[in-house]
N, C-alpha and C positions, 0 to 999 in steps of 0.2 A: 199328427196335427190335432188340435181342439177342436171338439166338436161343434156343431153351431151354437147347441144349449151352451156350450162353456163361453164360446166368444160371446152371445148374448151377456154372459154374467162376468165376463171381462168388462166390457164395452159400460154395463149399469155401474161398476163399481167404480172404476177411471171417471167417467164424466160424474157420478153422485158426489164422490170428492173433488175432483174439481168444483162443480158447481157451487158448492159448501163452502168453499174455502174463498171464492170470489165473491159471493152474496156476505159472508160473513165476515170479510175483513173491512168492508165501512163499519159496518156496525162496532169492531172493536177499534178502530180510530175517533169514531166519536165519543165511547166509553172511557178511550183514554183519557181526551185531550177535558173530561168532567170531571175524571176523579184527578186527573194533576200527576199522572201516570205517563209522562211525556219524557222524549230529550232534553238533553241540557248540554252542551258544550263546556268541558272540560274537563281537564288533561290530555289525556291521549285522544279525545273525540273533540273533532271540530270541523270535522266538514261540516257542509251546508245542511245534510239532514240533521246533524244534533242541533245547529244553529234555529231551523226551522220550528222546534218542539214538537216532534211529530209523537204521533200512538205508539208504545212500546208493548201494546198488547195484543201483540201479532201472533203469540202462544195460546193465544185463545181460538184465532182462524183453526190454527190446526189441531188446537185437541179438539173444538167441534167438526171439523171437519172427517178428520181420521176414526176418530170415535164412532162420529155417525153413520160413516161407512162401515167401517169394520162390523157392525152389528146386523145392518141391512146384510150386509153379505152373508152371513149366515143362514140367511133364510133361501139363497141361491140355488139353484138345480146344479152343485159340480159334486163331481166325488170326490169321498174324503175314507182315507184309509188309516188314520192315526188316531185310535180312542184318548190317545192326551192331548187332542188339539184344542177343545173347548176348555181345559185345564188350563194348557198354557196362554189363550187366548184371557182367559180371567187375570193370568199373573198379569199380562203385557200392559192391558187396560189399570188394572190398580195403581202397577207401578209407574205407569203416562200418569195417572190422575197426583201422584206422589211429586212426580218429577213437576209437574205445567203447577199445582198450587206453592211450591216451594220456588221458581221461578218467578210467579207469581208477588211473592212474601217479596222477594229479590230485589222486582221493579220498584215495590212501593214502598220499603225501606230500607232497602240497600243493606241487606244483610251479612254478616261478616261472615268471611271464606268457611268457617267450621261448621256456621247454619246450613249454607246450600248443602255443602260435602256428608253433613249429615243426614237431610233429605235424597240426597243419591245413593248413599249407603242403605238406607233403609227403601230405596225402589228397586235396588238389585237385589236385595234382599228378600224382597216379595217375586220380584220374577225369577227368582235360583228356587224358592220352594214352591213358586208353581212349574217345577224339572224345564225352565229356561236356561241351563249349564250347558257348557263347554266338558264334554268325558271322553275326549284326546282329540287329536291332530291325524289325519292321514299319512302317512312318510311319503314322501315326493320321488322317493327312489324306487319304494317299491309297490306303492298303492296300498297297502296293509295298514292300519289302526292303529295305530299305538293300543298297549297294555294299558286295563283300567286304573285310574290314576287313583289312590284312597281319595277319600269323600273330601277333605279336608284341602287336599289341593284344587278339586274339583272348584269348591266355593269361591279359595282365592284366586284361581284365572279366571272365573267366570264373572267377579268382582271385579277385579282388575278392567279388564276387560270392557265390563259395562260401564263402569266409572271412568276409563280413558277414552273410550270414545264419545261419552255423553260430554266431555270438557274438552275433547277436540276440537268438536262440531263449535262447540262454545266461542274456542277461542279463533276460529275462521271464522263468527257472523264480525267482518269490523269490515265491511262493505257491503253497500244495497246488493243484494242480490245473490250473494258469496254463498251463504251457510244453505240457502234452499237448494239454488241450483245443483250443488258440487252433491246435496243427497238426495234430490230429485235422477239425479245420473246417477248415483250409486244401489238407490232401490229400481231405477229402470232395470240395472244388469243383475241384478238380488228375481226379481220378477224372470227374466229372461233364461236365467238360469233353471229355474223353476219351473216351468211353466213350457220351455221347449229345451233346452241342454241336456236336464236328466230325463234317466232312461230307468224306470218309468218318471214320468213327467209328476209334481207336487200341486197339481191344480188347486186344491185349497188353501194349501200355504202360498199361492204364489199371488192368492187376491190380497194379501197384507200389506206388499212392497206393492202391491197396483193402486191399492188406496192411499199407502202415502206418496204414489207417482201424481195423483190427482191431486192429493193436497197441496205440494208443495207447487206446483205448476200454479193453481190456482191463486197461490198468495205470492209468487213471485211476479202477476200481473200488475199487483199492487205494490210490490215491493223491488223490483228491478229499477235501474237507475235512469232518473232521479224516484228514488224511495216514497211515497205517501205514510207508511206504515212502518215501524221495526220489528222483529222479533222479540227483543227485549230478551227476556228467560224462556221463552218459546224455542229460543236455541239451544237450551239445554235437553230441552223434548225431542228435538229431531235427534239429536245426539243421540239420546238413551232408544229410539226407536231404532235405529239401523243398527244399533247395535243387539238390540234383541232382535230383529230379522233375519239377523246373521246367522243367527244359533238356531231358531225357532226350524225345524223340518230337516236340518243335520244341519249343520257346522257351516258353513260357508266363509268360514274368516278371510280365506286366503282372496277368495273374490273380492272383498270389504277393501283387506289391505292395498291390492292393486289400485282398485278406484279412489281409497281414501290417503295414498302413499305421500303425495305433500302435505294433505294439512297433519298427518299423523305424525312427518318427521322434522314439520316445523313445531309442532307445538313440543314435545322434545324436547328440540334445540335447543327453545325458549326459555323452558323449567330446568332446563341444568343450566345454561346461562344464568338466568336471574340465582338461582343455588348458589355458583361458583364467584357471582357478585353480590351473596349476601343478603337477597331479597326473598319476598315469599315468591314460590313458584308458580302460585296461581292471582298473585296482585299484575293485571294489566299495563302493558306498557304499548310501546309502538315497533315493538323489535320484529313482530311478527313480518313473515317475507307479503305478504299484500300493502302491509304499512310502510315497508322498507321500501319496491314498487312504487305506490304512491307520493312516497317522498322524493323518491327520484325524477320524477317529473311524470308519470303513466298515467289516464285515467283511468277512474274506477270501472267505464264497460270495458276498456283496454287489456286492465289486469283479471275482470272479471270473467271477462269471456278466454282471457287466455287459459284461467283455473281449469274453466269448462271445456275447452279442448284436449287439455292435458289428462285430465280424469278419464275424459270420453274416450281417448287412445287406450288408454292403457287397461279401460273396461272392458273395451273393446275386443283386444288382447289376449284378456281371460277367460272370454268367451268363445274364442276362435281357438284359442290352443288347448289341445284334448290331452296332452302329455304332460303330466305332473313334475317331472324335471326340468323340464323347458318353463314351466311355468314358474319353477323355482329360479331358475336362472335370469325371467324375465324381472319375478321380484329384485333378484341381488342387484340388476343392472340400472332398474327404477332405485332403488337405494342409492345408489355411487350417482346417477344423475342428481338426483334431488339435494344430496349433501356437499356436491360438487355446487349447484346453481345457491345455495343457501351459503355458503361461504364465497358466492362471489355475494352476493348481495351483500355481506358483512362488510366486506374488502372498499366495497363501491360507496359504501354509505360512511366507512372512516375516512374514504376519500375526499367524500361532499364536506363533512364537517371540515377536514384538516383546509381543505381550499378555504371551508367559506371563512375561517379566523386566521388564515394568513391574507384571505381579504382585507381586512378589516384593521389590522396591523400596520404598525409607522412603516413607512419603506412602500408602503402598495399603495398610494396613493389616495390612502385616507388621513385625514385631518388627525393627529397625535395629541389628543384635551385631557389627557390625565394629566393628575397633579403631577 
């Protein structure tokens, strides 16, 4: 168990970001709503909060928030056993500041899909040469490491990687409260892992996921529904942040994957969907399974808090089961549920359209005014 000095520097690090992140998200709502950095309803956004014009500068709560933290912590009484940690803590922070200003650029002129993707290409880029990589997988069968992979592959999963889940996370924030909570629960179990699961325990790295446990709590006070605040390109940050967590102190993917398994095999879904109809795969639509939900009649705490329970299981899960096989198995089974529930939601929503225009149709008891 942690020592008292550690819970002490637990306890400052948690509330220092929370408290940051609550003090500091008026302040970026009123910044928004002066520079013109607001919602707008339309296309695919039209609930009440776009209608509202609320602050989309919600990536500023948590880069000051996480930032702030993470530095104070440093100054902490825990032990720290890994001379690359202040290395890789340099990458994590440049490439947060690469990711929140090109977010940033995003809000305020709507920059075209190649601008952002290029600003995320170049923050993994900083966090793979400050040794932020993925250099293998553990095998589930036998607990052994994989063989080291040439440098070259090493770049692009570690790319891959940081790039797909920084536009995961992206593409879940399309309800209040969605994008914080679902990695607020993913760094709690990132932290828990760390901090009591391994044997020996990563007490330094595990104040990282505790600081964005505080941030993201803190802005979801503001930002649970009904919403005052959006994320705006702030959701790109939390993205690129779990996903360096993941990697930062050895690997932890497979924990990510369990907690982050629907919005990773919705968004998917999504990108070969829109592919196989011809669209760009990162241009927004409403196909996503929270919008599809929503459309069906759910509310947004309805479907929001169901996300949160689903996560929370299956974090849960990973946490509780010590055996890498089983944990494999838990993954294939979370697969086949999620792409099971995501093609009923496809089934159910051609359903809703195909009813509501043979509503509408001569014979159903609407009025027939075409020429």
């Amino acid at each position: 168990m942690p020592s008292l000095t550690v819970n002490a520097a637990f306890t400052i690090t948690f509330f220092l970001a929370l408290a940051l992140a609550v003090a500091a998200s008026p302040l970026m709502m009123q910044l928004g709503k002066r520079l013109g950095i607001v919602t707008r309803a339309a296309g695919r956004r039209h609930h009440e909060g776009d209608r509202a014009r609320l602050s989309r500068l919600g990536g500023g709560a948590l880069f000051i928030s996480f930032t702030g933290t993470v530095l104070v912590a440093q100054l902490l009484d825990v032990p720290r056993h890994d001379a690359e940690e202040p290395l890789r803590l340099t990458g994590l922070l440049l490439g947060a500041l690469v990711i929140f200003f090109t977010g940033l650029l995003d809000d305020r002129l709507e920059l075209k899909p190649h601008w952002w993707f290029a600003g995320q290409l170049l923050a993994a880029g900083i966090a793979i040469h400050h040794h932020i990589f993925i250099e293998g997988f553990n095998n589930p069968l036998t607990g052994t490491q994989t063989a080291a992979w040439p440098f070259a592959v090493t770049i692009a999963i570690s790319q891959l990687w940081i790039i797909g889940m920084t536009n995961t996370v992206n593409f879940l924030d399309g309800l209040d409260g969605l994008s914080h909570g679902v990695v607020f629960i993913a760094a709690c179990v990132l932290f828990l892992n760390s901090a009591i699961v391994l044997e020996p325990p990563q007490l330094s790295v595990s104040l990282l996921p505790l600081a964005l446990m505080g941030a993201t709590l803190g802005f979801l006070v503001h930002n649970f529904y009904p919403a005052r605040i959006f994320a705006g390109g702030g959701a790109y940050l939390l993205g690129y942040l779990i996903a360096c967590l993941s990697i930062i102190g050895g690997a932890k993917m497979a924990t990510v994957l369990m907690v982050m398994a629907l919005p990773i095999l919705d968004a998917i879904w999504q990108m070969v969907n829109r592919l196989l109809t011809g669209r760009s795969p990162f241009r927004g639509d409403r196909g996503h399974a929270h919008h599809r939900l929503l459309d069906l009649g759910f509310s947004q705490r309805q479907i929001v808090l169901g996300y949160y329970l689903f996560c929370t299981g299956f974090g849960t899960l990973t946490l509780l089961l010590e055996s890498r096989s089983f944990k494999l198995v838990s993954l294939v089974l979370l697969t086949a549920i999620v792409v099971t529930g995501l093609a009923l939601l496809l089934w159910l929503g051609r359903e809703r359209v195909q009813g509501a225009a043979g509503s509408r149709s001569p014979g159903n008891g609407v009025k027939d005014t075409s020429p």
